[in-house]
C-alpha angles and dihedrals in degrees: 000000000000107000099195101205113252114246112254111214124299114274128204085243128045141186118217084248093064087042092050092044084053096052099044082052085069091227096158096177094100136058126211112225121215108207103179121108113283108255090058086051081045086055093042156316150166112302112264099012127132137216130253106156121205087232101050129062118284110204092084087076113021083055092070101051132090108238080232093058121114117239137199117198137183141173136179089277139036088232095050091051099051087060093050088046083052092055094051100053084047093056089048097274104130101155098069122130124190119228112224110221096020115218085334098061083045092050092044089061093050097246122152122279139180138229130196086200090055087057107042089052087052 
């Protein structure tokens, strides 16, 4: 018998391991927010993720969540993560959790990631 490990509370700091338990959980109330410029989200990141580049508005996505949701984010940096996180928890977002490693840490433990080029070549 498979015993697939409860999720603890959401931290203000993740590692990808809390994020995948999560996911294999099959909690489907959070979204994980990619905030690095759009052509490194095209070459790959975390399954399931979605883009809100710095350097873009922000309002498309933020619109569509509930201020309650929980939210993971990641950039190409910690640093830079923990501003966008800031961000966030300013605008009413107090639920964000910032995911340590970004998409590297998450490829360097062999989870699944997407790419936009993969799929444009199929």
């Amino acid at each position: 018998m498979i015993r697939i490990r409860t999720p603890g509370p959401l931290q203000r700091q993740s590692r990808v391991y809390d994020l995948k338990t999560r996911l294999d959980w099959g909690e489907p109330a959070l979204t994980i927010i990619d905030i690095r410029d759009r052509s490194q989200f095209n070459i790959s990141h975390i399954m399931g993720a979605v883009p809100m580049p710095l350097n873009e508005p922000t309002h498309r996505v933020l619109d569509k969540l509930e201020p309650g949701r929980d939210i993971y984010i990641y950039g190409e940096t910690d640093e830079e993560t923990a501003v966008a996180a800031a961000k966030l928890r300013e605008a009413g977002y107090q639920n964000v959790s910032e995911i340590r490693g970004g998409v590297a840490a998450w490829k360097a433990v062999g989870f699944p990631v997407e790419s936009l080029l993969m799929q444009a070549t199929l």
